[in-house]
PyMOL commands that place a pseudoatom at each C-alpha (Angstrom):
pseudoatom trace, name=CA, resn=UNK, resi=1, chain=A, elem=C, hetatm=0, pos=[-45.361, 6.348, -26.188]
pseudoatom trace, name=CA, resn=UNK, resi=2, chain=A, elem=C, hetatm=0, pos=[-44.189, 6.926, -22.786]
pseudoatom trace, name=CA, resn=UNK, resi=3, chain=A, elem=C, hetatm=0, pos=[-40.521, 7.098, -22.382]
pseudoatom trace, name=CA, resn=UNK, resi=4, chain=A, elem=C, hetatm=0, pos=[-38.411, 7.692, -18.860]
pseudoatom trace, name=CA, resn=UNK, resi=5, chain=A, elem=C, hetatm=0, pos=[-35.636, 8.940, -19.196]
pseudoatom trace, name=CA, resn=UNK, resi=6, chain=A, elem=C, hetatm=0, pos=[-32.593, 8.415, -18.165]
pseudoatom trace, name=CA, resn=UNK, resi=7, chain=A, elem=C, hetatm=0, pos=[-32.480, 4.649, -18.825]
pseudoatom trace, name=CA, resn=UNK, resi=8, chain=A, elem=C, hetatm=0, pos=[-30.296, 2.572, -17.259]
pseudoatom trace, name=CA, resn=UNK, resi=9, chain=A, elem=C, hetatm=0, pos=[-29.138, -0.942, -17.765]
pseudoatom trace, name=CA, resn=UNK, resi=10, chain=A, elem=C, hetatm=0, pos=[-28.022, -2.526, -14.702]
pseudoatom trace, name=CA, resn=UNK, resi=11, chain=A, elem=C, hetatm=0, pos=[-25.217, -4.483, -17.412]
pseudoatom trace, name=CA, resn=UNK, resi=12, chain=A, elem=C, hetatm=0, pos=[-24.648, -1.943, -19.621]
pseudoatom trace, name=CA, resn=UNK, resi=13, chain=A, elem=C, hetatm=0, pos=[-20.887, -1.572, -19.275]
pseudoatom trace, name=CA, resn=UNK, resi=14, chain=A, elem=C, hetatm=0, pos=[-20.709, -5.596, -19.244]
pseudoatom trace, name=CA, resn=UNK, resi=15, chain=A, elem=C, hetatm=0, pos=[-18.899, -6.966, -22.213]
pseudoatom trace, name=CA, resn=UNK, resi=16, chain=A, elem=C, hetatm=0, pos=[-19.254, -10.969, -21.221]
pseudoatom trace, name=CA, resn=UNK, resi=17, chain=A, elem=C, hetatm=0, pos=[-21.103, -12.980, -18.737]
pseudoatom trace, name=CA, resn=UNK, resi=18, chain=A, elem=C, hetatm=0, pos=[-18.756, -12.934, -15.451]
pseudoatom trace, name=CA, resn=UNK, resi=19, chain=A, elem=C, hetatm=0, pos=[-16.493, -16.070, -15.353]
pseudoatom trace, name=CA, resn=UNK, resi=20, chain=A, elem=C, hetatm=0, pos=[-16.654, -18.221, -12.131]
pseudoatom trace, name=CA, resn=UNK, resi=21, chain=A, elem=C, hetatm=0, pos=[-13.812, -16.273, -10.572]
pseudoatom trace, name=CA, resn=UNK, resi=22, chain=A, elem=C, hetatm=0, pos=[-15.188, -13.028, -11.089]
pseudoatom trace, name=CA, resn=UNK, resi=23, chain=A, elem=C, hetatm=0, pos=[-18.679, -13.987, -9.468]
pseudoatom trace, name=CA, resn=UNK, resi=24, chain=A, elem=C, hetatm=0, pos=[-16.558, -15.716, -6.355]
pseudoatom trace, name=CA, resn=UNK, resi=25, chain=A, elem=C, hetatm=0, pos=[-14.219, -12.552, -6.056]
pseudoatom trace, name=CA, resn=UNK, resi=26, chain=A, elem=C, hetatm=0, pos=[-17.323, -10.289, -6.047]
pseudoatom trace, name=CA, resn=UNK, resi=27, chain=A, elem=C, hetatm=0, pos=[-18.770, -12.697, -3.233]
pseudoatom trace, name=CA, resn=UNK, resi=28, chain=A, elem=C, hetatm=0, pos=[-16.057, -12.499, -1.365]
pseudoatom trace, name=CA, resn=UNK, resi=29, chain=A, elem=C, hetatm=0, pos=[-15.816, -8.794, -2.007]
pseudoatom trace, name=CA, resn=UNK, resi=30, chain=A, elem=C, hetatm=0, pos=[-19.006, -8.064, 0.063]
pseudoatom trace, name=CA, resn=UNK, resi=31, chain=A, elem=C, hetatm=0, pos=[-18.688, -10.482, 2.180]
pseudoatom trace, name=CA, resn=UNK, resi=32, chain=A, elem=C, hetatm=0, pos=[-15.648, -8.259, 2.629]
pseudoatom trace, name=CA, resn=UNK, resi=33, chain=A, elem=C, hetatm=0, pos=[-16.987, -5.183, 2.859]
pseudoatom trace, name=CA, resn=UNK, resi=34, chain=A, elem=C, hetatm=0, pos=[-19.897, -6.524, 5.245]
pseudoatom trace, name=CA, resn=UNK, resi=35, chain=A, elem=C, hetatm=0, pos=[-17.359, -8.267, 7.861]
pseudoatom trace, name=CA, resn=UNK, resi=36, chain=A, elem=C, hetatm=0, pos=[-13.796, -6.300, 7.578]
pseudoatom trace, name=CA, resn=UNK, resi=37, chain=A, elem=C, hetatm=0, pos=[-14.240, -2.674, 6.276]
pseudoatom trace, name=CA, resn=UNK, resi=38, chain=A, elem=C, hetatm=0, pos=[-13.740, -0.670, 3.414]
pseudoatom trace, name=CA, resn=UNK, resi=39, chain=A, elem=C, hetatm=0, pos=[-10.268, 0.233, 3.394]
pseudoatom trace, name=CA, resn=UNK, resi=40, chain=A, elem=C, hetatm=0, pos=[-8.167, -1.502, 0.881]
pseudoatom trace, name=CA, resn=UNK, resi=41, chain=A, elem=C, hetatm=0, pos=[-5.701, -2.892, 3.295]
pseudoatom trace, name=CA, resn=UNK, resi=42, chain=A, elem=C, hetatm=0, pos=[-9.002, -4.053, 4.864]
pseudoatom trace, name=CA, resn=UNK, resi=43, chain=A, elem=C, hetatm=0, pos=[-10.310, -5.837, 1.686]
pseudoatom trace, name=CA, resn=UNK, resi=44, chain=A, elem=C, hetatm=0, pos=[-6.878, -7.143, 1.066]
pseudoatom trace, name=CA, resn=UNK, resi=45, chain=A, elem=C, hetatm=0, pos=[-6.382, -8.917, 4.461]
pseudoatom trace, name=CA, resn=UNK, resi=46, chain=A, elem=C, hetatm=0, pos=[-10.024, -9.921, 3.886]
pseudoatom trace, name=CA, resn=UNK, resi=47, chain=A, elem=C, hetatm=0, pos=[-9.356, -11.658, 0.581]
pseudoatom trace, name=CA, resn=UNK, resi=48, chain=A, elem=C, hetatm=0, pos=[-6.152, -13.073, 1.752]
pseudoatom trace, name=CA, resn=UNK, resi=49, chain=A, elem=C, hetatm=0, pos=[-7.541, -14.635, 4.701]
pseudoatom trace, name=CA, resn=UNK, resi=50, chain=A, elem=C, hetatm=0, pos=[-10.478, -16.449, 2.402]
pseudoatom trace, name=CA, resn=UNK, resi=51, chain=A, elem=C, hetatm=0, pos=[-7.378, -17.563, -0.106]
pseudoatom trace, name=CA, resn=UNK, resi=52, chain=A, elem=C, hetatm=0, pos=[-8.923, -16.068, -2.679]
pseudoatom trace, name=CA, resn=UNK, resi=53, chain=A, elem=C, hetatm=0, pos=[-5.952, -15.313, -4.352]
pseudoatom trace, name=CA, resn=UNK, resi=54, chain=A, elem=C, hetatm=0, pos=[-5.130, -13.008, -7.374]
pseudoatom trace, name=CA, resn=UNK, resi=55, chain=A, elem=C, hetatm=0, pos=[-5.487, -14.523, -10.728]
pseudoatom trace, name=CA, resn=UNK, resi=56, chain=A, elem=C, hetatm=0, pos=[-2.222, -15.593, -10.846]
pseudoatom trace, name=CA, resn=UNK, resi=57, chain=A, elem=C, hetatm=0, pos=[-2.650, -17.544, -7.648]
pseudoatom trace, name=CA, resn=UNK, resi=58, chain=A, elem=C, hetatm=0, pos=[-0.003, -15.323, -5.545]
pseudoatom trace, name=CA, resn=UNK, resi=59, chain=A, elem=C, hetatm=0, pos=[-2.151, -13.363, -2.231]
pseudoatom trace, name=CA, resn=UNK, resi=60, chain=A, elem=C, hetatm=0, pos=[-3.322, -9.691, -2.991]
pseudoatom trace, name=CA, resn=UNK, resi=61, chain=A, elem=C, hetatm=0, pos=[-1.163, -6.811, -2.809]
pseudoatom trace, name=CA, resn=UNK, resi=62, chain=A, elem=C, hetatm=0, pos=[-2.936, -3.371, -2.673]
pseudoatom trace, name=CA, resn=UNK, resi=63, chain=A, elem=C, hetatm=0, pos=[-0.567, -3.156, -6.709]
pseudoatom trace, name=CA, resn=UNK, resi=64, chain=A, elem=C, hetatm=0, pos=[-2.529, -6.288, -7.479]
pseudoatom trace, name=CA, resn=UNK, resi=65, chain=A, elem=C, hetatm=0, pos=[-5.513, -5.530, -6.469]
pseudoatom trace, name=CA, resn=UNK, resi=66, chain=A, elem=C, hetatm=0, pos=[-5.835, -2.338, -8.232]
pseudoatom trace, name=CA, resn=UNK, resi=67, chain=A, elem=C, hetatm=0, pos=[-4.764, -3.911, -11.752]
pseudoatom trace, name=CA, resn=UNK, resi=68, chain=A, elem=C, hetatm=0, pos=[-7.120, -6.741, -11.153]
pseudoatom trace, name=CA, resn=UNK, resi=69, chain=A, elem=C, hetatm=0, pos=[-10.359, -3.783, -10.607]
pseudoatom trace, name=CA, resn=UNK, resi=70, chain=A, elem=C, hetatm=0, pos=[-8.569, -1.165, -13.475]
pseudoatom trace, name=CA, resn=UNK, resi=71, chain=A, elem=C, hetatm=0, pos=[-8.696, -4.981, -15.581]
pseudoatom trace, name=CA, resn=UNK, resi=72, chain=A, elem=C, hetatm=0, pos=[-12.316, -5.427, -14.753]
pseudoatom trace, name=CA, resn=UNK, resi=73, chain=A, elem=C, hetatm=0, pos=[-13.384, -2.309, -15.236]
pseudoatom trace, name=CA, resn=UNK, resi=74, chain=A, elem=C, hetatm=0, pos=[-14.301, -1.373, -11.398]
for i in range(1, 74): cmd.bond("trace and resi %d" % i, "trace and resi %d" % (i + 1))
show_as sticks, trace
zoom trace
């Protein structure tokens, strides 16, 4: 039997099927990335100007933003 080694799952840390939000914040999140840059006050502005909003509906603050990836496990 032929093993490789390391294996990876491409899910392996995933504990649930993303949620509708999730997969439309990590849209946005490269689309992000792609168009604005890579800084976070970059892919805050970014976010905010979609209105794709933090989960409790206020706009992204760089606080926010980093509970919301901690929360998610980014």
């Amino acid at each position: 039997m032929t093993t490789t080694w390391p294996y990876l799952d491409v899910h392996q840390s995933r504990t649930h099927e993303p949620t509708p939000y999730e997969y439309k914040l990590a849209a946005t999140l490269e689309e992000v990335f792609t168009k604005d840059g890579h800084e976070l006050t970059d892919v805050i502005r970014g976010l905010n100007a979609r209105q794709v909003h933090a989960p409790d509906g206020a706009p992204w603050t760089e606080d926010s933003f980093r509970a919301e990836m901690h929360r998610l496990g980014a």
